[in-house]
C-alpha positions in Angstrom: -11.4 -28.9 3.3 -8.6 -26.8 5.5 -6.8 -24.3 4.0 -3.2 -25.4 3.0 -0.9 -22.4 3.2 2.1 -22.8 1.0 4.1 -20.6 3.4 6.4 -21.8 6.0 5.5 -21.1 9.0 8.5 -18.4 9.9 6.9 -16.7 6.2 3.5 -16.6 7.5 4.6 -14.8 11.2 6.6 -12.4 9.1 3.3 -11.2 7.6 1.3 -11.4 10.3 3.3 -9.4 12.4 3.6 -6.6 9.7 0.1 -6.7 9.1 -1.7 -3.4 9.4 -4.0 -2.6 12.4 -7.1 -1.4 11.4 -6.7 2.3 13.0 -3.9 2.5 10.5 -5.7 1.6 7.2 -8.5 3.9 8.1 -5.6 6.5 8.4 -3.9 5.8 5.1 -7.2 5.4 3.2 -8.0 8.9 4.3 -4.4 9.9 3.5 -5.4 8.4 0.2 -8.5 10.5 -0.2 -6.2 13.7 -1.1 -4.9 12.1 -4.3 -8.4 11.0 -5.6 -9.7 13.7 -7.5 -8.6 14.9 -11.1 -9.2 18.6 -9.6 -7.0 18.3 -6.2 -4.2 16.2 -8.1 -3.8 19.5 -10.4 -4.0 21.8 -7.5 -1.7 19.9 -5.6 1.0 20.0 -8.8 0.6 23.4 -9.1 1.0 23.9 -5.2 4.1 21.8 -5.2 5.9 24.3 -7.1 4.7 27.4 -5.7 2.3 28.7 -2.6 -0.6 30.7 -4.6 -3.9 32.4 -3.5 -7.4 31.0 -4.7 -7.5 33.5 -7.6 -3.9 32.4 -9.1 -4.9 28.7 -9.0 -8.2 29.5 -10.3 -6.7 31.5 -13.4 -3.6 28.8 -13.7 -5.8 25.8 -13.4 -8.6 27.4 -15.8 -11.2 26.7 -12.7 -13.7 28.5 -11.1 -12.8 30.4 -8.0 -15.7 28.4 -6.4 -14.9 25.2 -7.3 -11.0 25.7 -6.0 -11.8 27.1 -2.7 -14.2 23.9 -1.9 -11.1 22.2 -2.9 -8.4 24.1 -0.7 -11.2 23.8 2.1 -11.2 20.3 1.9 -7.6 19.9 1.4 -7.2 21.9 4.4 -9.1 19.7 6.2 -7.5 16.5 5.4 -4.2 18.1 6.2 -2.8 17.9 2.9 -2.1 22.4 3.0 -1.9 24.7 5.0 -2.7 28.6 4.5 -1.0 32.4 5.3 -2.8 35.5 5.7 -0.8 38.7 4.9 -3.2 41.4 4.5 -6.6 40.8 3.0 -4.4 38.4 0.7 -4.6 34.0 1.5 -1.7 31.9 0.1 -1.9 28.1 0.2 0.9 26.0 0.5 1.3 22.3 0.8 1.8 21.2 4.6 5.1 18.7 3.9 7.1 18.3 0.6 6.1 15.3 1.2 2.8 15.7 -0.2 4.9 16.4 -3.5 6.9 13.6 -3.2 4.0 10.9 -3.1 2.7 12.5 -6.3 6.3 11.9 -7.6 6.3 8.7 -6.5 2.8 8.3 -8.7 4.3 9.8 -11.9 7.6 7.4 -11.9 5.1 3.9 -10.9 3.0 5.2 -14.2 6.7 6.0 -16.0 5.2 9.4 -16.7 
């Protein structure tokens, strides 16, 4: 039996042609990564208010300092903060407000 699309056929280009390459969605879905944890989500809020060291978003978020440095590592890593050394002192920052804004976005979908 062929498949009947119910689309015309200026629809169904439309689509096509707006399609996502494959490159892409293996982008977004590590993009995607960053918001996937309980523990980076609340890190990530707290960052989008204010840059903090590992010790004042271990004490703020009522973590271990262990468990938020594998966190910033990673977060580092998938480009989602970025870090400033002034003395012996390391403050973390989100990379783009954007960052915040996609979390935003999150809250009003789920009308929080």
């Amino acid at each position: 039996m062929d498949n009947i699309l119910q689309l015309d056929k200026r629809t169904q280009e439309l689509v096509e042609n707006c399609m996502l390459s494959d490159s892409i969605l293996s982008e977004l879905t590590y993009f995607f990564t960053i918001f996937s944890d309980k523990t980076r989500l609340k890190m990530l809020s707290a960052l989008a208010v204010s840059g903090m060291c590992v010790s004042d978003l271990a004490n703020i978020l009522g973590l271990n300092q262990t468990t938020v440095s594998h966190q910033l590592r990673l977060l580092k890593n998938l480009g989602a903060v970025e870090c400033e050394r002034k003395g012996k002192i390391i403050t973390y920052f989100l990379k783009d407000e954007l960052i915040g804004d996609v979390l935003m976005k999150g809250m009003e979908f789920l009308a929080i």
